[in-house]
C-alpha positions as CSV (number, residue, x, y, z in Angstrom):
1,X,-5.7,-3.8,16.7
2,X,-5.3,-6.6,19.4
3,X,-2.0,-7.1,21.3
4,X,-0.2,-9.3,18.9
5,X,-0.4,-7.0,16.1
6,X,3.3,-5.7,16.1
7,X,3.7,-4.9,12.1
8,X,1.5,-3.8,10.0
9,X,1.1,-8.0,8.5
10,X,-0.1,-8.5,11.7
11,X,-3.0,-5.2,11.8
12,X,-4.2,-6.8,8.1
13,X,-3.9,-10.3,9.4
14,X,-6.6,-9.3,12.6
15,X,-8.7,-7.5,10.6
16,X,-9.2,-10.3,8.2
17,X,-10.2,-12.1,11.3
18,X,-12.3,-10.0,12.8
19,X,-14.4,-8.4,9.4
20,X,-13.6,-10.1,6.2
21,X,-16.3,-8.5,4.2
22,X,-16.2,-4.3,5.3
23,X,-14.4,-1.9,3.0
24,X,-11.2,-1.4,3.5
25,X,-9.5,0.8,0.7
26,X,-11.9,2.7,-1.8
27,X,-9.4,4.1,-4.6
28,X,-10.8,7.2,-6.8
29,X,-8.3,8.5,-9.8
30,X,-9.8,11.9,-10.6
31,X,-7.7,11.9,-14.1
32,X,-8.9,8.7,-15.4
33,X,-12.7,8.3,-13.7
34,X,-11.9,4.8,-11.8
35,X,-13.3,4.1,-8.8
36,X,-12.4,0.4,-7.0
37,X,-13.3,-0.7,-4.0
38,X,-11.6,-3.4,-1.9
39,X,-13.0,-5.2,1.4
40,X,-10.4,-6.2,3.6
41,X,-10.9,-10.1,2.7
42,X,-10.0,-8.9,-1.4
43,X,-7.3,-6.8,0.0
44,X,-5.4,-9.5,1.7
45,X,-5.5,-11.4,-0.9
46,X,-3.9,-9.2,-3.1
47,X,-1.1,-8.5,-0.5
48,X,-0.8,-12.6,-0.2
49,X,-0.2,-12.9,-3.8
50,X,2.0,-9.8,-3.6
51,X,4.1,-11.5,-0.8
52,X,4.2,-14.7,-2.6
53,X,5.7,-13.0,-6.2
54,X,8.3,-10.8,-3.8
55,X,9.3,-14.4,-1.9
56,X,9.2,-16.8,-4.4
57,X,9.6,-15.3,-7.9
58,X,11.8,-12.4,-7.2
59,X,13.8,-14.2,-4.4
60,X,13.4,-11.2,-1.9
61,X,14.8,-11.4,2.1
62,X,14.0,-10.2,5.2
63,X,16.3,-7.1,5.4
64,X,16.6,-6.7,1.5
65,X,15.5,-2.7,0.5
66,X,13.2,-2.2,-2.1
67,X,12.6,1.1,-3.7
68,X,8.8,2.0,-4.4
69,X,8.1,4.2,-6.9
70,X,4.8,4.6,-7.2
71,X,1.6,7.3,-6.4
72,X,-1.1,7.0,-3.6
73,X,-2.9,4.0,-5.1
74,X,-4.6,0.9,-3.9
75,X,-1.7,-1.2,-5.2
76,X,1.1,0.8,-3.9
77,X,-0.6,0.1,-0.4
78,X,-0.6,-3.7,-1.6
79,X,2.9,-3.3,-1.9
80,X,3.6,-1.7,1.5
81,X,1.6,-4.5,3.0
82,X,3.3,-7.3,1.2
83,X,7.1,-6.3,2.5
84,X,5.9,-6.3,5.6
85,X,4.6,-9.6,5.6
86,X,7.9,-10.7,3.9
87,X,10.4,-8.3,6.0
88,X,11.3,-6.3,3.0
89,X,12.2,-2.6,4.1
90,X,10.0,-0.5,1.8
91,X,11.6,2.7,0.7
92,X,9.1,5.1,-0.5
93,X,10.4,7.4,-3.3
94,X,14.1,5.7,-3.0
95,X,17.2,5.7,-4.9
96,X,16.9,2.4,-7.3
97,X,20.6,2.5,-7.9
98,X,21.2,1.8,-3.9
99,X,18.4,-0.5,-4.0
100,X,18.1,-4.8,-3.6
101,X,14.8,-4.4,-6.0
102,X,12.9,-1.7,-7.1
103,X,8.4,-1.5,-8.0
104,X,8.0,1.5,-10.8
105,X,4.9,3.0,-11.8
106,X,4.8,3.5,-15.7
107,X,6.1,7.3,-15.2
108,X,9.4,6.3,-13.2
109,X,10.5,3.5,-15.6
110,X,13.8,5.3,-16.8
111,X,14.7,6.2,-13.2
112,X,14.0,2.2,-11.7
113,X,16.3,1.4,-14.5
114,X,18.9,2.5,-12.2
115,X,18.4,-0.9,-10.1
116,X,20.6,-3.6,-10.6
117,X,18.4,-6.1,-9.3
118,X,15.1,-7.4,-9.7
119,X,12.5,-4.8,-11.3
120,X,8.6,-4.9,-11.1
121,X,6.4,-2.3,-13.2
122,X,2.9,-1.6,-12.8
123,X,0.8,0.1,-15.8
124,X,-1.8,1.4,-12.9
125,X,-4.1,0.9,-15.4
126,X,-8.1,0.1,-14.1
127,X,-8.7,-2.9,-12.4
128,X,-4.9,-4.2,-12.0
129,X,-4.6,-4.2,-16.0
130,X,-1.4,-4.9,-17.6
131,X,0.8,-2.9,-19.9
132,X,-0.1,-3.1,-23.9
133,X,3.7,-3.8,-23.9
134,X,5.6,-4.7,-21.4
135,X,8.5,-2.4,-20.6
136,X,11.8,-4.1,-21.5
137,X,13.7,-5.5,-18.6
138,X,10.7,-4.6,-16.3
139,X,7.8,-8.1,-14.9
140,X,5.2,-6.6,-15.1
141,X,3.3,-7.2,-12.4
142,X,-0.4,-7.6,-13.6
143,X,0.8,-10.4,-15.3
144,X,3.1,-12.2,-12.8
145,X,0.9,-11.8,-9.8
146,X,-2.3,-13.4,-10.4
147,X,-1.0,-16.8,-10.5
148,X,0.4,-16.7,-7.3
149,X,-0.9,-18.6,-4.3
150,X,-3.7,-16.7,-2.3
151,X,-1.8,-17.9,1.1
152,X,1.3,-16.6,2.4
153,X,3.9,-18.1,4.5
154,X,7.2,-16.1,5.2
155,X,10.3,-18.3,5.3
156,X,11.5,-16.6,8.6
157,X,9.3,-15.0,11.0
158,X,9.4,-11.1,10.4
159,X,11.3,-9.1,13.3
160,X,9.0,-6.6,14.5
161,X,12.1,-4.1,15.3
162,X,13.5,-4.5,12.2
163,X,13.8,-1.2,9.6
164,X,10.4,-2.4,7.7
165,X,9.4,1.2,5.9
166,X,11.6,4.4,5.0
167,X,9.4,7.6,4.3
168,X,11.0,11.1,3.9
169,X,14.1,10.3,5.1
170,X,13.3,8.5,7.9
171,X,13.6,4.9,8.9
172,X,10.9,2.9,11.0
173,X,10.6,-0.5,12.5
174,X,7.5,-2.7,12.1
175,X,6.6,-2.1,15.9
176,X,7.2,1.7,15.0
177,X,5.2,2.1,12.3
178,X,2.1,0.3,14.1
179,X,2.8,2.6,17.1
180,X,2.8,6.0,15.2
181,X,-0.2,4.6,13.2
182,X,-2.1,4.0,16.3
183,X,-1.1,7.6,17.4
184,X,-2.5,9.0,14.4
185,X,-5.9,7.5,14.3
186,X,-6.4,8.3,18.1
187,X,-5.6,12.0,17.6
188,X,-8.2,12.5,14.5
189,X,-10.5,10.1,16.6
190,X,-10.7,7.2,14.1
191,X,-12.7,4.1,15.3
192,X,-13.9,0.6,14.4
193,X,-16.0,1.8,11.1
194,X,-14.9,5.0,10.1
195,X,-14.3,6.3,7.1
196,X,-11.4,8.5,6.2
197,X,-11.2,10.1,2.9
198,X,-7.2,11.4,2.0
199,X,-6.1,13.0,-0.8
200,X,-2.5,13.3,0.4
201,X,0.1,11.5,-2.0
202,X,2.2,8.8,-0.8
203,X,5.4,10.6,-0.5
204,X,5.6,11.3,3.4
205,X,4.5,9.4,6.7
206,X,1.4,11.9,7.2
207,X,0.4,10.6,3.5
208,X,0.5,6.9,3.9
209,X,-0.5,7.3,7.6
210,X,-3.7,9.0,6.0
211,X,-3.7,6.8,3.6
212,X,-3.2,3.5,5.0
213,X,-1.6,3.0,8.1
214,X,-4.1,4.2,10.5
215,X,-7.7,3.8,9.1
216,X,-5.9,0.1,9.4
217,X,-4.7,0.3,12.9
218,X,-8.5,1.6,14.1
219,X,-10.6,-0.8,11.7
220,X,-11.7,1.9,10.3
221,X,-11.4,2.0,6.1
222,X,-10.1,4.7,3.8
223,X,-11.3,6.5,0.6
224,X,-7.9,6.9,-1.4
225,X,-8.2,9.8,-4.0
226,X,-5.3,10.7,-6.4
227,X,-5.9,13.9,-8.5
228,X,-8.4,15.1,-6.4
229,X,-7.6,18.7,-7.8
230,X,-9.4,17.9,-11.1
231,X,-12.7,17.6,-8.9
232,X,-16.0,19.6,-10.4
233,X,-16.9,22.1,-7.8
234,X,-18.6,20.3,-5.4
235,X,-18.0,16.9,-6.4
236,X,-15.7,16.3,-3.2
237,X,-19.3,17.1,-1.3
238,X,-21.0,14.9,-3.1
239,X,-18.5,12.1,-2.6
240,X,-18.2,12.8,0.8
241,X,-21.6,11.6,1.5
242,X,-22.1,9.2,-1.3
243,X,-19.0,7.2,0.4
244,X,-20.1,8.1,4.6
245,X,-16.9,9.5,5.0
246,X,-17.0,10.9,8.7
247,X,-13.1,12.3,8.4
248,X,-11.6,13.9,5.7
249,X,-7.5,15.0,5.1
250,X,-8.5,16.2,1.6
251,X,-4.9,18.3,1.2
């Protein structure tokens, strides 16, 4: 983190800057066997493509609300990033029907139907794969995203202290969720390097704090498991020190 890193755009945009090449998010789904890994310089670009489809294609705003409904997973954290880079307030789990835009996963299609704006699906299939057939009145978003532009440039400069991320009921600003993030990774004593392995979902701050926010705030990099319950005995061991993790939030 430097001292102009007021949202979490800004933590992304630094460590781009600083280490283009180290890991930053290493996804395992224990259902389906995937493992991807994403350095920092692969992860912004997703989240600039991301920005560039929320901007251009789907006409979002600074201010506008957009319900995410979707599981700890590398591309949900894509997501988070890309609002913040526009000034889209992300609400995490939220009511489509009270939303500007909603992002579904393929298990919470019927529910984003509820949106009367723009809607987005993701078949969270491996490597960013699209849906055999695309959910009616859904963009799917393997398809729209890869031929957006790899740079992003917001129309209006994002207010730091504007509501950028609602999580369990509560609202933050940009500046606030940088600040709490930064709180979280001093008090489990993350730094430059470190490797924190969560298996929390992405339904509440401590999950995408975990699972996001503060390996990103400390330079540190995060091993992102979903259904980590289907584990072998002992497989978590093993991964634990195939991977270097050095902290670990497993439940």
């Amino acid at each position: 983190m430097t001292a102009s890193d007021h949202t979490p755009a800004d933590l992304l945009r630094s460590a781009l800057a600083l280490e283009p090449a180290r890991p930053l998010v290493t996804f395992y789904d224990d259902a389906t066997g995937e493992r991807v890994e994403l350095s920092v310089a692969t992860f912004a670009n997703w989240v600039a493509k991301t920005a560039n489809l929320l901007q251009g294609e789907l006409s979002a705003e600074p201010g506008d609300r957009l319900a995410l409904l979707l599981p700890a997973h590398w591309q949900s954290a894509v997501w988070l990033l890309a609002c913040s880079s526009v000034g889209v307030v992300a609400d995490v789990g939220g009511d489509p029907a009270k939303a500007d835009l909603v992002v579904s996963g393929p298990d919470t299609l019927e529910q984003a139907r509820a949106c009367g704006g723009e809607r987005v699906a993701l078949a969270l299939r491996p490597l960013g794969g699209r849906f055999p057939q695309p959910p009616a009145g859904f963009a799917d978003y393997a398809v729209e995203v890869p031929s957006q532009g790899d740079r992003f440039v917001p129309y209006a400069p994002v207010d730091p202290d504007a509501p950028a991320l609602v999580v369990g009921g509560t609202e933050l600003s940009g500046a606030q969720v940088v600040d709490r993030a930064m709180h979280d990774a001093a008090g489990v004593g993350l730094a430059p390097g470190a490797r924190l392995l969560s298996g929390r979902p992405y339904d509440s701050w401590d999950g995408l704090s975990t699972g996001l926010y503060a390996p990103l705030a400390a330079g540190a990099s995060v091993v992102l498991c979903r259904n980590l319950g289907r584990l072998a005995d002992g497989a978590l061991e093993k991964r634990v020190e195939s991977e270097r993790v050095t902290h670990s939030v497993a439940h």
